[in-house]
C-alpha positions in Angstrom: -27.0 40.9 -28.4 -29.1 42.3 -31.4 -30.3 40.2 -33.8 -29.3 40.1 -38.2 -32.5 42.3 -39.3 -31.9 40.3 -42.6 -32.0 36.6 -41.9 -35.2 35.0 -39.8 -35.4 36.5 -36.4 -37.9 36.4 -33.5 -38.5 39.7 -31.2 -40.7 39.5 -27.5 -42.4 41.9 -26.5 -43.3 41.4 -22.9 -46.2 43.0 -21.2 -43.9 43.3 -17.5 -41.1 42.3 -15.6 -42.9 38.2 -15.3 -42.9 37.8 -18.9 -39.4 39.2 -19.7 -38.2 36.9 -17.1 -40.1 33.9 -18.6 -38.7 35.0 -21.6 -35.2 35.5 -21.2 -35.3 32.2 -19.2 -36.6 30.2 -22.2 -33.9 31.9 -24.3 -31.1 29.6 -21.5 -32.8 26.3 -23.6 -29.3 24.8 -24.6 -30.6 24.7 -28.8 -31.9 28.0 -29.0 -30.1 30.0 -31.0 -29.2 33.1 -29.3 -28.3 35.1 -32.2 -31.7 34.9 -33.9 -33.7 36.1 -30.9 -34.0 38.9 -28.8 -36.1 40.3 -25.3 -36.9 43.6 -25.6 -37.5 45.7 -22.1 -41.1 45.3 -20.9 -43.4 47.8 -21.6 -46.0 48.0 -18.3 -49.3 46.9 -19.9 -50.9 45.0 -22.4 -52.4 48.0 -23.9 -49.4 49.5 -24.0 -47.6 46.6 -25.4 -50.3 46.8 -28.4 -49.8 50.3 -29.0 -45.6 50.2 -28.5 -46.3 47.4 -31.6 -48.3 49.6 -33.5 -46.4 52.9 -33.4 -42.7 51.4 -33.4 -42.8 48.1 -35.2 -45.4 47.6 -38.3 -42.8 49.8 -40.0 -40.1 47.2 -38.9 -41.4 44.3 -40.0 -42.6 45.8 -43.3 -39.0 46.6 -43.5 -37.4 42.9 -42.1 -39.6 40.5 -43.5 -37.7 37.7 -41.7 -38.8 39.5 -38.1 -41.6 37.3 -36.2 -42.6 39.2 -32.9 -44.3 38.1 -29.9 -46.6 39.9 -27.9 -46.4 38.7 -24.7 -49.2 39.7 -22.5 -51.7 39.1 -19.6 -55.0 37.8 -19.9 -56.4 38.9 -17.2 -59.1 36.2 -17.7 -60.3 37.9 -20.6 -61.6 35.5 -22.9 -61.4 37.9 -25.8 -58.4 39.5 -25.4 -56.1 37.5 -27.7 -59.1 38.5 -30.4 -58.8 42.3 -29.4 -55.2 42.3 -30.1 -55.2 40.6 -33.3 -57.4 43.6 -34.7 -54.5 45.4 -34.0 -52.5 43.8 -36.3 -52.3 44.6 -40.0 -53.1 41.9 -42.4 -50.2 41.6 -44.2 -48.4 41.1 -41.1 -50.4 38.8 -38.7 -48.6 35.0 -40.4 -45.7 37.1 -38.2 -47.0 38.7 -35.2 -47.8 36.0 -32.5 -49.7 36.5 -29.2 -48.9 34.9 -26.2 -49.4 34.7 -22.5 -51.1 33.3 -19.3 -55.1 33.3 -18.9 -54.5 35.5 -15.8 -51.2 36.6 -14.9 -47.5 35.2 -14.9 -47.6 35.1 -10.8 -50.7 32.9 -10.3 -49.0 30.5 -13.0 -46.2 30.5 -10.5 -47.9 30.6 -7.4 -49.9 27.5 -9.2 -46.9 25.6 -10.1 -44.4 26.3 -7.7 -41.8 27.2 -9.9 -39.6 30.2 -10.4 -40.4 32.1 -13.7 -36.4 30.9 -14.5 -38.1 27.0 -14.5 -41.5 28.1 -16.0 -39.5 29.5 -19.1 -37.1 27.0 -19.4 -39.5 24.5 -19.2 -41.9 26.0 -22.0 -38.6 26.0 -24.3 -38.1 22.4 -23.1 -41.6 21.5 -24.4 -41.4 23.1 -27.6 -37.3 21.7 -28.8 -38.9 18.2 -27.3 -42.1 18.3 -29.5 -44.5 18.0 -26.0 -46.9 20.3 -24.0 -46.6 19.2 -20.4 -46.8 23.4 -19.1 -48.5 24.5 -22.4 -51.3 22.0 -21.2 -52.1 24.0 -17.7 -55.0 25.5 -17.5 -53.3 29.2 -17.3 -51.9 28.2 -20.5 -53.7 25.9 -22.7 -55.3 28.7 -24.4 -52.5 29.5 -25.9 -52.8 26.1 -28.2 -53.8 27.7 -31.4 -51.4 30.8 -31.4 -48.2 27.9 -30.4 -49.1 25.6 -33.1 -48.5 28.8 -35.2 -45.7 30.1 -33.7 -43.9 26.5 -33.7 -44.2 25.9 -37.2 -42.8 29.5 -38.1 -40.0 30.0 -35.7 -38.6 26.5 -34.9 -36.5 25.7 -38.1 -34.4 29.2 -37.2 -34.7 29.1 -33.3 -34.1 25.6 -32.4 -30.5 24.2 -33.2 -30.3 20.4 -33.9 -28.4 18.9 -30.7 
Protein backbone atom coordinates (compact mmCIF):
# COMPACT_ATOMS: atom_id res chain seq x y z
CA UNK A 1 0.00 0.00 0.00
CA UNK A 2 1.51 3.48 -0.85
CA UNK A 3 1.02 6.08 1.30
CA UNK A 4 -1.08 9.96 0.58
CA UNK A 5 2.23 12.03 -0.37
CA UNK A 6 0.02 14.97 0.89
CA UNK A 7 -1.15 14.31 4.44
CA UNK A 8 1.60 13.21 7.37
CA UNK A 9 3.29 10.04 6.38
CA UNK A 10 6.32 8.00 7.71
CA UNK A 11 8.84 6.07 5.09
CA UNK A 12 11.68 3.24 6.51
CA UNK A 13 14.45 2.83 5.00
CA UNK A 14 16.02 -0.37 6.15
CA UNK A 15 19.68 -1.10 5.98
CA UNK A 16 18.82 -5.23 5.16
CA UNK A 17 16.52 -7.98 5.28
CA UNK A 18 16.61 -7.75 9.69
CA UNK A 19 15.43 -4.34 9.74
CA UNK A 20 12.68 -4.58 7.11
CA UNK A 21 11.42 -7.47 8.98
CA UNK A 22 11.51 -5.59 12.28
CA UNK A 23 9.91 -3.09 10.52
CA UNK A 24 7.14 -4.57 8.79
CA UNK A 25 6.47 -6.43 12.00
CA UNK A 26 6.05 -3.27 14.05
CA UNK A 27 3.73 -2.00 11.24
CA UNK A 28 1.17 -5.59 12.60
CA UNK A 29 0.76 -3.20 16.04
CA UNK A 30 -3.17 -3.25 16.06
CA UNK A 31 -3.27 1.12 16.24
CA UNK A 32 -0.96 1.79 13.63
CA UNK A 33 -2.26 3.17 10.85
CA UNK A 34 -1.38 1.29 7.86
CA UNK A 35 -2.21 3.83 5.40
CA UNK A 36 0.21 6.53 6.70
CA UNK A 37 3.27 4.27 6.60
CA UNK A 38 5.24 2.38 4.44
CA UNK A 39 8.62 -0.23 4.20
CA UNK A 40 10.53 0.33 1.46
CA UNK A 41 12.83 -2.84 0.07
CA UNK A 42 16.19 -2.80 1.94
CA UNK A 43 18.95 -1.43 0.45
CA UNK A 44 22.23 -3.80 1.59
CA UNK A 45 24.30 -1.24 3.70
CA UNK A 46 24.23 1.54 5.76
CA UNK A 47 26.27 3.54 3.46
CA UNK A 48 24.20 2.72 0.96
CA UNK A 49 21.09 3.38 2.77
CA UNK A 50 22.72 7.09 3.33
CA UNK A 51 23.43 7.60 -0.21
CA UNK A 52 19.90 5.84 -1.63
CA UNK A 53 18.49 8.93 0.93
CA UNK A 54 20.53 11.45 -0.52
CA UNK A 55 20.23 10.81 -4.28
CA UNK A 56 16.36 9.70 -4.29
CA UNK A 57 14.70 11.33 -1.44
CA UNK A 58 15.86 15.10 -0.35
CA UNK A 59 13.96 15.94 -3.43
CA UNK A 60 10.88 14.05 -1.97
CA UNK A 61 10.63 15.40 1.09
CA UNK A 62 11.25 19.00 -0.19
CA UNK A 63 8.42 18.11 -2.27
CA UNK A 64 5.91 16.20 0.64
CA UNK A 65 6.52 18.16 3.53
CA UNK A 66 4.32 15.84 5.57
CA UNK A 67 6.97 12.73 4.67
CA UNK A 68 9.13 11.75 7.96
CA UNK A 69 11.68 8.95 6.88
CA UNK A 70 13.62 6.56 8.94
CA UNK A 71 16.88 5.43 8.31
CA UNK A 72 17.18 2.25 9.67
CA UNK A 73 20.65 1.06 9.96
CA UNK A 74 23.44 -0.94 11.78
CA UNK A 75 25.67 0.27 14.19
CA UNK A 76 28.15 -1.89 13.99
CA UNK A 77 29.30 -0.68 17.45
CA UNK A 78 30.21 2.54 16.02
CA UNK A 79 29.73 5.09 18.47
CA UNK A 80 29.65 7.86 15.94
CA UNK A 81 27.82 6.58 13.40
CA UNK A 82 24.28 8.04 14.12
CA UNK A 83 26.55 11.54 14.01
CA UNK A 84 28.06 10.58 10.52
CA UNK A 85 24.76 10.15 9.07
CA UNK A 86 23.18 13.19 10.35
CA UNK A 87 25.86 15.23 8.28
CA UNK A 88 24.24 13.75 5.57
CA UNK A 89 21.16 15.26 6.06
CA UNK A 90 20.29 18.71 4.92
CA UNK A 91 19.19 21.20 7.43
CA UNK A 92 16.07 22.08 6.42
CA UNK A 93 15.16 18.50 6.50
CA UNK A 94 16.71 16.82 9.61
CA UNK A 95 13.23 17.79 12.31
CA UNK A 96 12.02 14.88 9.51
CA UNK A 97 14.63 12.47 8.84
CA UNK A 98 15.11 10.10 11.90
CA UNK A 99 17.92 7.53 12.50
CA UNK A 100 17.40 4.37 13.96
CA UNK A 101 18.83 0.95 14.72
CA UNK A 102 20.70 -1.62 16.93
CA UNK A 103 24.37 -0.74 18.45
CA UNK A 104 25.53 -3.81 16.52
CA UNK A 105 23.37 -5.67 14.33
CA UNK A 106 19.60 -6.84 14.27
CA UNK A 107 20.80 -10.67 14.84
CA UNK A 108 22.80 -10.28 18.01
CA UNK A 109 19.60 -8.22 19.37
CA UNK A 110 17.88 -11.47 18.54
CA UNK A 111 20.28 -13.96 19.42
CA UNK A 112 20.35 -11.69 22.84
CA UNK A 113 16.66 -11.77 23.31
CA UNK A 114 15.47 -14.84 22.04
CA UNK A 115 12.90 -13.48 19.98
CA UNK A 116 12.01 -13.58 16.32
CA UNK A 117 12.46 -10.16 14.60
CA UNK A 118 8.28 -10.60 14.13
CA UNK A 119 8.29 -10.24 18.34
CA UNK A 120 11.18 -7.71 18.47
CA UNK A 121 9.11 -5.31 16.12
CA UNK A 122 6.01 -5.81 17.47
CA UNK A 123 7.16 -5.35 20.72
CA UNK A 124 9.01 -1.95 19.94
CA UNK A 125 5.51 -0.71 18.43
CA UNK A 126 4.03 -2.07 21.75
CA UNK A 127 6.39 0.22 23.68
CA UNK A 128 5.96 3.20 21.82
CA UNK A 129 1.37 3.02 21.50
CA UNK A 130 1.92 2.03 25.45
CA UNK A 131 4.11 5.16 26.32
CA UNK A 132 7.06 2.52 27.83
CA UNK A 133 10.68 1.42 26.84
CA UNK A 134 10.98 -2.18 28.15
CA UNK A 135 13.19 -3.22 24.43
CA UNK A 136 14.12 0.37 23.71
CA UNK A 137 15.97 0.05 27.23
CA UNK A 138 18.40 -2.96 26.00
CA UNK A 139 21.60 -2.31 25.78
CA UNK A 140 21.59 -2.92 21.77
CA UNK A 141 19.07 -0.31 21.81
CA UNK A 142 19.15 2.30 24.35
CA UNK A 143 21.20 4.49 22.22
CA UNK A 144 18.62 5.10 20.28
CA UNK A 145 16.93 7.26 23.30
CA UNK A 146 17.50 10.65 21.89
CA UNK A 147 16.57 10.02 18.18
CA UNK A 148 12.96 8.04 19.70
CA UNK A 149 12.04 10.77 21.88
CA UNK A 150 12.17 12.75 18.54
CA UNK A 151 10.62 10.43 16.44
CA UNK A 152 7.66 9.80 19.06
CA UNK A 153 6.69 13.29 19.40
CA UNK A 154 6.62 13.74 15.42
CA UNK A 155 5.04 10.61 14.14
CA UNK A 156 2.65 9.35 16.89
CA UNK A 157 -0.40 11.77 16.52
CA UNK A 158 -0.63 10.33 12.57
CA UNK A 159 0.68 6.73 13.25
CA UNK A 160 -0.89 5.63 16.33
CA UNK A 161 -4.87 5.28 16.13
CA UNK A 162 -6.65 5.78 19.56
CA UNK A 163 -8.03 2.10 20.51
Amino acid sequence: MSVNNYSPHLVVLPEDKANSDIANAFLLHPQIDLRSTQVLPYIGGWGAVVKHFTDKHISKMRQYSERRIVLLIDFDEEQNRCDYVKREIPEDLIDRVFVLGVFSEPEELRNITRQSYEKIGKSLANDCAENTDKLWKHDLLKHNEAELKRIISSIKPFLFNES
